[in-house]
MIDREN-515470 format. One record per residue (C-alpha): x, y, z. Coordinates in pm, whole numbers, padded with zeros to 5 digits, always signed. Layout:
<pts>
XYZ
...
</pts>
This chain:
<pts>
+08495+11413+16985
+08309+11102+16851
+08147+11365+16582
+08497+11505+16478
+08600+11149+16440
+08313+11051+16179
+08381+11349+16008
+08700+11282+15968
+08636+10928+15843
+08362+11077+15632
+08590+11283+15453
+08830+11020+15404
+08619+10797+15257
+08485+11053+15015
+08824+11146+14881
+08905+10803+14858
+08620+10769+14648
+08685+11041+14426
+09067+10898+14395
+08938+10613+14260
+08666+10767+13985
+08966+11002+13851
+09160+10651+13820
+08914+10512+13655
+08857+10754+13391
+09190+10793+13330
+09243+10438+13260
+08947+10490+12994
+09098+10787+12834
+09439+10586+12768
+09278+10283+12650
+09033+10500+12417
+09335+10667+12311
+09533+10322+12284
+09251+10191+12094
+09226+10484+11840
+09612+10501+11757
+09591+10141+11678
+09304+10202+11467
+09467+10457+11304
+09807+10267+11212
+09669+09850+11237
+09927+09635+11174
+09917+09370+10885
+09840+09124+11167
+09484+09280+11273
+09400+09346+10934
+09140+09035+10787
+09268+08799+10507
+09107+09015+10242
+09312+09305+10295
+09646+09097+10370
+09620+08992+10057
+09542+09327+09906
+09854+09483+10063
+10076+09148+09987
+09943+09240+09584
+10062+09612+09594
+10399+09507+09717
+10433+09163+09453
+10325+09410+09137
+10541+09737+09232
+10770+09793+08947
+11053+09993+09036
+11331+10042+08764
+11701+09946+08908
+11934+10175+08961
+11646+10444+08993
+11573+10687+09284
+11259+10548+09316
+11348+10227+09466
+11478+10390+09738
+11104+10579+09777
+10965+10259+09701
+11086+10075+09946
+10959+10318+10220
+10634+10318+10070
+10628+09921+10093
+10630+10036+10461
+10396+10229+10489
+10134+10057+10300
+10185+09778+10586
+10049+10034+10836
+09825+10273+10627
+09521+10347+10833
+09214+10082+10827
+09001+10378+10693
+09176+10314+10371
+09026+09929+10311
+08674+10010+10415
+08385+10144+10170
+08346+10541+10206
+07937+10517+10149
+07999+10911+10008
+08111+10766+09711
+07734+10641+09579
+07599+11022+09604
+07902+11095+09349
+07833+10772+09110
+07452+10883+09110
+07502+11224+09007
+07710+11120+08717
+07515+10858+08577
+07216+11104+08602
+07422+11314+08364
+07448+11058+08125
+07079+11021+08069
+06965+11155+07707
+06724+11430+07720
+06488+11419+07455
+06377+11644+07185
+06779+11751+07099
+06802+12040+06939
+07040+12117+06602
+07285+12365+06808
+07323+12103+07115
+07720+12172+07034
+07719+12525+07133
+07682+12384+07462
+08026+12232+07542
+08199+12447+07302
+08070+12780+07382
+07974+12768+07749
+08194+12479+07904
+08488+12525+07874
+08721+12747+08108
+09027+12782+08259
+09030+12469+08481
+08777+12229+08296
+08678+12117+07956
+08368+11999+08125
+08150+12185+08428
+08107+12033+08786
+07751+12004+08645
+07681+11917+08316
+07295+11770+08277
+07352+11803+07854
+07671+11554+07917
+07476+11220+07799
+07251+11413+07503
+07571+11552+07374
+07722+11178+07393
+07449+11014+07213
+07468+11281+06957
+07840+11187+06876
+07765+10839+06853
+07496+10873+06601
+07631+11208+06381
+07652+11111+06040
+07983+11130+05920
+08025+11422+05601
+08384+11401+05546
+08707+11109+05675
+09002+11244+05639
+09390+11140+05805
+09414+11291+06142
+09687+11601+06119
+09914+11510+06398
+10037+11229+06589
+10254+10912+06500
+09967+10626+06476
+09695+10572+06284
+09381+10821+06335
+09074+10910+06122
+08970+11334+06154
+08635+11313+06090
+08393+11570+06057
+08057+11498+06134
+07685+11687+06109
+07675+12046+06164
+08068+12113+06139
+08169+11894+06460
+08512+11764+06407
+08610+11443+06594
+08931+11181+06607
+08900+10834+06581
+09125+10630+06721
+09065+10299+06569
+09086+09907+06789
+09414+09747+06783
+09408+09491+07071
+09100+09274+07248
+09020+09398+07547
+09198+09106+07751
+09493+09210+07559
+09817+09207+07790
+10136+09400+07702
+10402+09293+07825
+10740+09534+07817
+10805+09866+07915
+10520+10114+07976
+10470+10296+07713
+10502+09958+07474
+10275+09914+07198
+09976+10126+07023
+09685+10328+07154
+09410+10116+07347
+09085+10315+07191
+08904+10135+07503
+09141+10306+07749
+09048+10682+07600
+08685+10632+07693
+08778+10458+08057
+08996+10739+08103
+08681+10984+08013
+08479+10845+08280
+08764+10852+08531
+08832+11207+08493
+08443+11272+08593
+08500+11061+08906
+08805+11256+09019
+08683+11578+08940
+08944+11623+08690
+08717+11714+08376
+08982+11832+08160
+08936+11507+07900
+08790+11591+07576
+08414+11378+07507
+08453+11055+07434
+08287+10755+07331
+08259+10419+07134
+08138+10424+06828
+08159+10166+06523
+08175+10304+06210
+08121+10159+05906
+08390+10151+05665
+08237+10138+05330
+07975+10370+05358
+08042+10605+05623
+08454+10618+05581
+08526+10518+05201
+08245+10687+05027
+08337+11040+05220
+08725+10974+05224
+08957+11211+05084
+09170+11108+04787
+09484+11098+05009
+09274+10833+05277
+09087+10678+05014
+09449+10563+04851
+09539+10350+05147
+09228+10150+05189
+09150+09824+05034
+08960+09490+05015
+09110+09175+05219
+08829+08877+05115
+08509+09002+05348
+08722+09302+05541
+08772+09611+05511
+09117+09776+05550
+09315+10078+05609
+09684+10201+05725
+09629+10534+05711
+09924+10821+05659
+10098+10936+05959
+10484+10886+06109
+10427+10466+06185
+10172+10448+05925
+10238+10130+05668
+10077+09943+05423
+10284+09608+05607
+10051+09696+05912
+09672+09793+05857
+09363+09789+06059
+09084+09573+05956
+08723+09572+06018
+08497+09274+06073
+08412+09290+05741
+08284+09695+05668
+08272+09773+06083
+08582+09909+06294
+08509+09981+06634
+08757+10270+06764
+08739+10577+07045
+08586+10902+06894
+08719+11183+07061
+08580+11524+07004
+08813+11795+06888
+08781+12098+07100
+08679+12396+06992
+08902+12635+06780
+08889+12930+07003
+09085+12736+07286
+09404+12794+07171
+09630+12492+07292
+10002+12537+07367
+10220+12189+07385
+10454+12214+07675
+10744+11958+07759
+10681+11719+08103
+10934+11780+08330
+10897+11404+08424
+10964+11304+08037
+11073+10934+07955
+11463+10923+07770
+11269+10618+07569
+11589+10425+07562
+11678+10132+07781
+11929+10184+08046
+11931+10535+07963
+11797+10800+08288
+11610+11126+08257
+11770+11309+08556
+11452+11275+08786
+11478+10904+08760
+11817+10964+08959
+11744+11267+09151
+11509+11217+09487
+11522+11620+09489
+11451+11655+09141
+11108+11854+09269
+11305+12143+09422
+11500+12169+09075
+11193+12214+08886
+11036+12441+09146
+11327+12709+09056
+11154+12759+08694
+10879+13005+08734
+10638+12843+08557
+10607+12546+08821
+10635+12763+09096
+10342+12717+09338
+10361+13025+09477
+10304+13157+09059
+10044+12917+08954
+09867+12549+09068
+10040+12390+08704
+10285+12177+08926
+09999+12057+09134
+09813+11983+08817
+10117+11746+08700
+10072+11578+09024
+09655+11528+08987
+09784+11379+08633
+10056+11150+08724
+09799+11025+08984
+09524+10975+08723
+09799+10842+08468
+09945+10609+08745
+09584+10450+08826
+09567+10408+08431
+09896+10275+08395
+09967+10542+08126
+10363+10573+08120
+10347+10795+07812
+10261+11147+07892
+10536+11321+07734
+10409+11635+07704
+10126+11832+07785
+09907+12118+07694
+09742+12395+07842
+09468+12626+07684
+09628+12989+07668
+09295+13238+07632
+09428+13480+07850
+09253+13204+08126
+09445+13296+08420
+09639+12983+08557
+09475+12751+08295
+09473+12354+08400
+09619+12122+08241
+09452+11912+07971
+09430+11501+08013
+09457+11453+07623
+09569+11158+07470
+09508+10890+07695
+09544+10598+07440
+09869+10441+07630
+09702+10296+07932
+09545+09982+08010
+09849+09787+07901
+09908+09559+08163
+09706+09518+08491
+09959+09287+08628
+10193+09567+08650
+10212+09895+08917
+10487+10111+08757
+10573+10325+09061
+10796+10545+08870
+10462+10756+08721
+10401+10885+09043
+10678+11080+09077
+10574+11416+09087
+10377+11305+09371
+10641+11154+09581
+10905+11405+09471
+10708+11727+09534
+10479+11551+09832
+10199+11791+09746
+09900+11810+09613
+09598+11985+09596
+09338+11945+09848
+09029+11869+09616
+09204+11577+09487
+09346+11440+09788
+08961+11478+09910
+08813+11317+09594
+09060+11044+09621
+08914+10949+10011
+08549+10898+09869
+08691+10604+09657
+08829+10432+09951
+08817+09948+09991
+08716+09897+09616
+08425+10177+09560
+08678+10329+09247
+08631+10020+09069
+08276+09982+09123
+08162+10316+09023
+08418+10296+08714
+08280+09959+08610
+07898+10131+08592
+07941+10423+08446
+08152+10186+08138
+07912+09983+08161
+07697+10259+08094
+07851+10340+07740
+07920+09963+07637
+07535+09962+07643
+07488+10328+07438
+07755+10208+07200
+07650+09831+07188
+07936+09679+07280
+08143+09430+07518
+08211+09517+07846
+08512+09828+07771
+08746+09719+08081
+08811+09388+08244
+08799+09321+08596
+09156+09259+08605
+09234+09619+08533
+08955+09752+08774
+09136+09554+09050
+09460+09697+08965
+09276+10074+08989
+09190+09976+09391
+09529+09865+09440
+09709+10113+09305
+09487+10388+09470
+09629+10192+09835
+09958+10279+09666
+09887+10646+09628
+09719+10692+09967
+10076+10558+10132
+10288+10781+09980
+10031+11086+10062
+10032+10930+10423
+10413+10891+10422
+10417+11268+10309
+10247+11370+10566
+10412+11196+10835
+10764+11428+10675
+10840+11664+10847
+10994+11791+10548
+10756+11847+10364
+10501+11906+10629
+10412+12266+10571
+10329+12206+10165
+10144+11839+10203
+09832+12032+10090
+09810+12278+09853
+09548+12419+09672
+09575+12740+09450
+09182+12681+09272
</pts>
């Protein structure tokens, strides 16, 4: 009897025991799971002073036009910024192993030989990329446009500014876009105010390597000297609008803005500007017009400033169909890259038709960013927000430049050419700030995409 009894007691005291261990972890399980959903959505409140401030800059310098859709979307990403995962502000280390790949591709091999050019216009491009994943030519070929001598200047064929065609050693052609505004210019007005920032083609250059989005034609600084390298191998139609003004050299150029009232002078003979290299003529280029194009006139709407389902409208055309091709995702990798360069101006766009199937489309003419850092014009992300897609190499790319590491792998590798090409520093700090910020701008509305459950099942997307 007395043993039945202290078995009995035994027992009870063992499954009191256990009671209270399955308590116990239980309680840790919610609070690690407390814990981690906090984590994931931390409040402005838990967040340190650093990032308050970060967040209270992306809401000051959101532009949203009145009247527009987009203040509606805007207003919900305000929102969602103030709870955007902590992962967000904090550096993602992977981003050094990216940075150190590309400046390794910008060191010059030695010993060039005369055909280096066959290189990235025979074997590069394709139809996703004017430049491969892996390019270890990339800083040879560079150096070699900086220091081509130039055999013949003539007015660049298209466009409505001022641009020199230039055709250099061995046949390469290039564009230069010539330097209108000090670096620590500011313009003020709307977006696409003002002329082409040469600085801004070669920052954008770099940037596309960063993202993965290698579809911008080689770039760099070069100066060139006006006298001997422009003047004495103008053509008699260039050579007419250049002239003497005391030490400096001028020009003005023929094109649709073109004037003698509004030249560009040198510092006496030297002009810095952009030189762009033309791509090759076998990559035949069709111009195609953005869906997302400006009106250009104050007060006046293009129908997807007033339209929040403007996406599903475009969608219908069989050219932007995902199902057909990955060209509206590509719109959506460029108004992200055109939105972190504060280019407003991308009203059309081209894509190389060489029976490539589902060709990319081409980041060309870049010259309209980097007008004011000051300024977050919301409005060029619409493809983004509208469609709430996007394709998952980006959207991964984009997480390795998480808390400020876009800015300081930008800064280096510009740094990089300033030093090639001899110059200032290319980009202030005030427009690599804005870069960060507006990347915490484009990770809330990816968030608040896929938080819809509208849009949950096409969030990601990724036809390559």
């Amino acid at each position: 009897m007395i043993g039945r009894r202290c078995a009995l007691v035994a027992l009870g005291g063992l499954l009191i025991l256990v009671l209270t261990v399955n308590i116990y972890f239980i309680r840790l399980i919610v609070e690690s799971s407390s814990q981690k959903t906090s984590s994931k959505a931390m409040p402005v409140s838990q967040l340190n002073p650093e990032q308050e401030q970060l967040i209270s800059q992306v809401e000051q310098n959101l532009e949203i036009p009145e009247k527009s859709a987009a203040k509606h979307m805007a207003k919900r990403i305000k929102e969602e910024i103030q709870i955007l995962p902590s992962k967000y502000f904090k550096y993602n280390t992977s981003y050094a192993i990216v940075l150190e790949r590309l400046l390794a591709e910008l060191r010059i091999t030695p010993n060039v030989r005369e055909n280096i050019w066959s290189i990235p216009n025979s074997n590069w491009p394709d139809a996703h990329q004017l430049i491969p994943p892996v390019a270890p030519e990339l800083g040879t070929i560079l150096d070699t446009l900086r220091k081509s001598k130039v055999i013949r200047a003539d007015n660049a064929p298209l466009g409505t500014q001022l641009k020199l065609m230039l055709t250099l050693e061995h046949g390469v052609k290039a564009m230069f876009k010539p330097q209108w505004y000090s670096r620590d210019t500011v313009l003020r007005g709307p977006v696409y105010h003002g002329k082409d920032r040469h600085n801004a083609e070669v920052v954008a250059f770099h940037l596309s390597s960063l993202l993965a989005l290698r579809r911008v034609p080689i770039t760099v600084i070069r100066k060139l000297d006006l006298r001997t390298e422009v003047r004495s191998r103008a053509t008699p139609e260039l050579y007419a609008t250049m002239y003497q003004d005391g030490n400096d050299t001028c020009l003005y150029g023929i094109c649709h803005y073109c004037s003698p009232a509004d030249p560009v002078c040198g510092t006496g003979d030297i002009l810095e500007g952009a030189l762009i290299s033309w791509l090759p003529r076998y990559l035949r280029l069709v111009k195609h017009r953005h869906p997302w194009q400006r009106t250009y006139k104050k007060n006046k709407f293009a129908t997807w400033e007033m339209d929040d389902s403007y996406c599903e409208k475009v969608k219908e055309s069989k050219a932007y169909s995902p199902q057909a091709s990955s060209r509206l995702l590509d719109l959506v990798d460029t108004a992200i890259f055109d939105f972190l360069m504060d280019n407003g101006d991308r009203h059309h766009y081209e894509l190389a038709q060489n029976n490539f199937h589902n060709p990319a489309v081409l980041l060309i003419d870049n010259g309209k960013s980097l007008g004011n850092p000051d300024v977050d014009h919301f409005d060029i992300l619409a493809p983004l927000y509208q469609c709430c897609m996007i394709h998952k190499t980006t959207w991964d790319r984009l997480k390795l430049f998480s808390g400020g590491s876009l800015s300081i792998s930008l800064r280096e590798l510009v740094a990089h050419e300033s030093m090639m090409a001899d110059v200032e520093h290319l980009v202030t700090d005030a427009h690599l700030s804005a870069m960060d910020r507006r990347l915490l701008t484009v990770y809330a509305v990816i968030e608040y995409c896929l938080k819809s459950k509208k849009y949950a099942s096409n969030v990601i997307l990724d036809h390559r």
